[in-house]
Backbone bond lengths (Angstrom), bond angles and torsions (degrees), N, CA, C in turn:
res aa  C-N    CA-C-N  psi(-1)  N-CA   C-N-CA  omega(-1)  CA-C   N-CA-C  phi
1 X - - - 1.435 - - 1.528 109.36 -
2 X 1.483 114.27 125.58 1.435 100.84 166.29 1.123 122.64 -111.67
3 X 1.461 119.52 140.98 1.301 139.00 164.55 1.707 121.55 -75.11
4 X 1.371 105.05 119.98 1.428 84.62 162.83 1.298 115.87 103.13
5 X 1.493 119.97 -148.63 1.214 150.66 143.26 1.549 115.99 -101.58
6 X 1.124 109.66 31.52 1.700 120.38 178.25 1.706 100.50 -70.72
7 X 1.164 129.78 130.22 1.358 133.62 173.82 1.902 101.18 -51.21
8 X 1.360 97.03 161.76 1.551 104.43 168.87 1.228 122.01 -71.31
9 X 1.605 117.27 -30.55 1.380 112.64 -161.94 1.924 106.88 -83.27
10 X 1.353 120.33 11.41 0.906 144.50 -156.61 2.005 106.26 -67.83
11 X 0.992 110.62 -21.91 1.255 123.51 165.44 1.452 133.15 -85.12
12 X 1.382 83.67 -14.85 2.218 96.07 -167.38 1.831 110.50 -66.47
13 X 0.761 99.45 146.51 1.321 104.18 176.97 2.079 114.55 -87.47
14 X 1.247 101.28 119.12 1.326 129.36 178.63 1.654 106.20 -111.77
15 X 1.562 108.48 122.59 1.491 135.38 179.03 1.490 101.74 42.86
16 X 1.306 107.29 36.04 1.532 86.49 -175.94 1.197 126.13 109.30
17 X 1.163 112.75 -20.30 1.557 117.65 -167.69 1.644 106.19 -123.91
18 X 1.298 101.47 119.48 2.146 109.80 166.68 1.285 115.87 -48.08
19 X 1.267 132.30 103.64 1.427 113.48 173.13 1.429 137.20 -82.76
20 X 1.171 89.19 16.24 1.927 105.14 166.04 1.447 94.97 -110.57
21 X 1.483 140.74 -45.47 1.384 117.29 -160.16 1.841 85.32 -142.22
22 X 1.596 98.91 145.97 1.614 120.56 167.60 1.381 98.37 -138.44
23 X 1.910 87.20 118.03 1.929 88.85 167.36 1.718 110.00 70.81
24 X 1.088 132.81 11.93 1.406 134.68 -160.89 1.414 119.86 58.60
25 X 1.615 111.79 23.38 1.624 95.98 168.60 1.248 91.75 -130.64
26 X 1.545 103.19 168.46 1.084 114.21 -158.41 1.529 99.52 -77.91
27 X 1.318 108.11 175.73 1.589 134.55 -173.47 1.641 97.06 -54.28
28 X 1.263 89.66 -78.63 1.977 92.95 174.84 0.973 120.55 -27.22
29 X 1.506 132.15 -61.59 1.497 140.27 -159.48 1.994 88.74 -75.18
30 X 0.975 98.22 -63.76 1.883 86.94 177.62 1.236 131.46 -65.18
31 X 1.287 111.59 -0.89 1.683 114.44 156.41 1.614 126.14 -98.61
32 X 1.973 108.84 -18.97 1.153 99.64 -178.56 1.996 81.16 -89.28
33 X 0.937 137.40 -35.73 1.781 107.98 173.23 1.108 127.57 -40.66
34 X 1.556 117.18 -37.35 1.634 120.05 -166.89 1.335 83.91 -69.58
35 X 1.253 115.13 -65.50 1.754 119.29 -146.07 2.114 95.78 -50.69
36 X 1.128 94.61 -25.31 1.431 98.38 177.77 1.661 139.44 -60.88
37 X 1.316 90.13 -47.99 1.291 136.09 -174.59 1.756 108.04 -87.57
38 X 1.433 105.17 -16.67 1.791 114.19 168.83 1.279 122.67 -108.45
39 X 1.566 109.97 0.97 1.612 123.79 171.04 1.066 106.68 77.46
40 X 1.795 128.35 10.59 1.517 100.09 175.28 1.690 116.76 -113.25
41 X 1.214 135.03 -150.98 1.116 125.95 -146.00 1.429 96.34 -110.28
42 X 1.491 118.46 160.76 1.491 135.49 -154.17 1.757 92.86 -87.14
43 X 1.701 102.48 130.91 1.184 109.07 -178.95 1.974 100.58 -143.97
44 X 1.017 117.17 172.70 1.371 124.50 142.98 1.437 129.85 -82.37
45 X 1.132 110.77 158.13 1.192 113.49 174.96 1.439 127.59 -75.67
46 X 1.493 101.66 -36.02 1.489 93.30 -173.27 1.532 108.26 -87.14
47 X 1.312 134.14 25.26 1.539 159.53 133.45 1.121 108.54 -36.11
48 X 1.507 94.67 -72.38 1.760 115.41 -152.97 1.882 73.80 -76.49
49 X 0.790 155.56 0.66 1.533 142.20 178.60 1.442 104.48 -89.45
50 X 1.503 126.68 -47.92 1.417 141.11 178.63 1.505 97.27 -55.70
51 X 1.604 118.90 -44.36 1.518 108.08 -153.31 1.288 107.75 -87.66
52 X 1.427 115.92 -36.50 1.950 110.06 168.36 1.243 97.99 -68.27
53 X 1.281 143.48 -50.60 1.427 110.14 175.34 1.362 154.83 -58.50
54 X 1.710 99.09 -9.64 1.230 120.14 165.01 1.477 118.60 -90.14
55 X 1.593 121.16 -19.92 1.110 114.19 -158.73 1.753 96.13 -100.77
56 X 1.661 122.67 -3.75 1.379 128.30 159.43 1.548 95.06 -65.00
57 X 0.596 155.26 -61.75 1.507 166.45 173.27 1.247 108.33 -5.47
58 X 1.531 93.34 -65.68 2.008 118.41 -148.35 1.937 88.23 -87.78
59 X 1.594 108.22 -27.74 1.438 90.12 -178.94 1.505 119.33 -91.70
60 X 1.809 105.49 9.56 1.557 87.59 -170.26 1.033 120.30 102.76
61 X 1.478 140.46 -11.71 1.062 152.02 -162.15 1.631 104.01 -57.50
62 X 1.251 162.24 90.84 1.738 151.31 136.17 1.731 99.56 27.80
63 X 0.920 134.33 89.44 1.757 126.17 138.91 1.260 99.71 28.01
64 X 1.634 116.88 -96.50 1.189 124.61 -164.63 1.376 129.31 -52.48
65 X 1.373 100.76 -42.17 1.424 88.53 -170.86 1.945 111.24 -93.04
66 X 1.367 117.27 -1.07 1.295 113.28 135.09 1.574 153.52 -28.32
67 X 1.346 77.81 -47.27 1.664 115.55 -176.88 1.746 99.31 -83.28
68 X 1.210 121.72 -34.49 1.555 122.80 -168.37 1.334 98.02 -102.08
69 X 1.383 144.14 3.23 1.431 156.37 160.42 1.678 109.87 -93.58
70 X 1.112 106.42 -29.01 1.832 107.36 -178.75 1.573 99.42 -109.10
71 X 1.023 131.53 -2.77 1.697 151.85 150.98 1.968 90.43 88.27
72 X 1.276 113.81 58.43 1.454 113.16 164.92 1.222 130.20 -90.15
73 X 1.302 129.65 141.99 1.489 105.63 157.70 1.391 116.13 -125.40
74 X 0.899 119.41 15.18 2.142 124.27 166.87 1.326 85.23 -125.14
75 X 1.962 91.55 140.55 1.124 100.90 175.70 1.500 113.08 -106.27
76 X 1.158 106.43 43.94 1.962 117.47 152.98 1.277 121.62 -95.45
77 X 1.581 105.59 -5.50 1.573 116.97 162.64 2.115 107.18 -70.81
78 X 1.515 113.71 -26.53 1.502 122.88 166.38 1.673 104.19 -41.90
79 X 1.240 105.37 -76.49 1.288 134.10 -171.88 1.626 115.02 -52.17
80 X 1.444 117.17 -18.40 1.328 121.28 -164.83 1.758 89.27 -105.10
81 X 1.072 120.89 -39.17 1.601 122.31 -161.01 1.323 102.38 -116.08
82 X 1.285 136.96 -31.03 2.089 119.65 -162.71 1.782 57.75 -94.10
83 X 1.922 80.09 156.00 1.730 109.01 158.50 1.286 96.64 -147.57
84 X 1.309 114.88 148.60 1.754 123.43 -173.96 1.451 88.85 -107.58
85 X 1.424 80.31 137.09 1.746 114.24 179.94 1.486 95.26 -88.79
86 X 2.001 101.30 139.10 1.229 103.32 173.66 1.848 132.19 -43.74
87 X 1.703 98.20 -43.22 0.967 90.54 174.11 1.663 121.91 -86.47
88 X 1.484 123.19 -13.44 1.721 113.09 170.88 1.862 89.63 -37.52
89 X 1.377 105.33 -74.63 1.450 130.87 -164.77 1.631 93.45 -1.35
90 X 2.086 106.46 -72.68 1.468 122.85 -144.07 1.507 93.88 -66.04
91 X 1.575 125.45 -44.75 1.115 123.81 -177.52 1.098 111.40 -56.62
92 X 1.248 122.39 -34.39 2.253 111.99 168.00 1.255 106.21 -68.31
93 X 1.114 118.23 -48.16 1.842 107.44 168.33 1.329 132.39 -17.72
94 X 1.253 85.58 -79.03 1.887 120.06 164.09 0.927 114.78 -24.28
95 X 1.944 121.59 -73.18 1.132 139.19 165.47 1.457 110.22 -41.05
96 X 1.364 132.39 -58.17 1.164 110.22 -144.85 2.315 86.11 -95.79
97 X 0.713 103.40 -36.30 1.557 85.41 152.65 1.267 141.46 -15.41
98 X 1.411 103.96 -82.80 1.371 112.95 162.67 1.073 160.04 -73.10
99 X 2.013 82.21 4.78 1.820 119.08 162.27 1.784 96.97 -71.42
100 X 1.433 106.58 -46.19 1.500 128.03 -158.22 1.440 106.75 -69.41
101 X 1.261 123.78 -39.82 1.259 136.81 177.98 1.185 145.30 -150.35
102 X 1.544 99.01 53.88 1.399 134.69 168.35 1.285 111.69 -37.69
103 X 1.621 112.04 138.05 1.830 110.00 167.94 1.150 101.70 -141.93
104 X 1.653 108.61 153.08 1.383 131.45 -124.84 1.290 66.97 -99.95
């Protein structure tokens, strides 16, 4: 069933696991357990969706194969989820600066 603006592929099964239903409960209830059950602090999911997609970003990750790890196939799904951190930003600056105006 989709909700929303939830992509289609939103049902497919990844490593094994349904991403609408685990075990007959829903997605939610089996992510706020994990997150539970791993000691760290209460989040959403579609968060933790923004933050691996941003953090392919921050490491460099190729476009594509980002996109085939977060199971995309338009890349306006890029644009909807990576967000550049002020500072990634300054560090391209920098960089492309000192491409720009190198001294001997």
């Amino acid at each position: 069933m989709r909700r929303g603006n939830a992509p289609s592929n939103c049902g497919r099964r990844a490593a094994g696991f349904s991403l609408n239903r685990t075990a007959g409960r829903s997605i939610h209830d089996a992510w706020k357990e994990l997150l539970q059950e791993a000691g760290v602090r209460d989040a959403r999911l579609h968060d933790a969706r923004h933050k691996a997609a941003t953090m392919l970003l921050v490491l460099g990750v190729p476009t594509r194969a980002g996109m085939e790890v977060m199971g995309w196939s338009q890349m306006a799904m890029n644009t909807r989820y990576q967000h550049l951190a002020p500072d990634l930003a300054k560090d391209i600056a920098n960089q492309v600066a000192g491409l720009l105006w190198k001294t001997n």
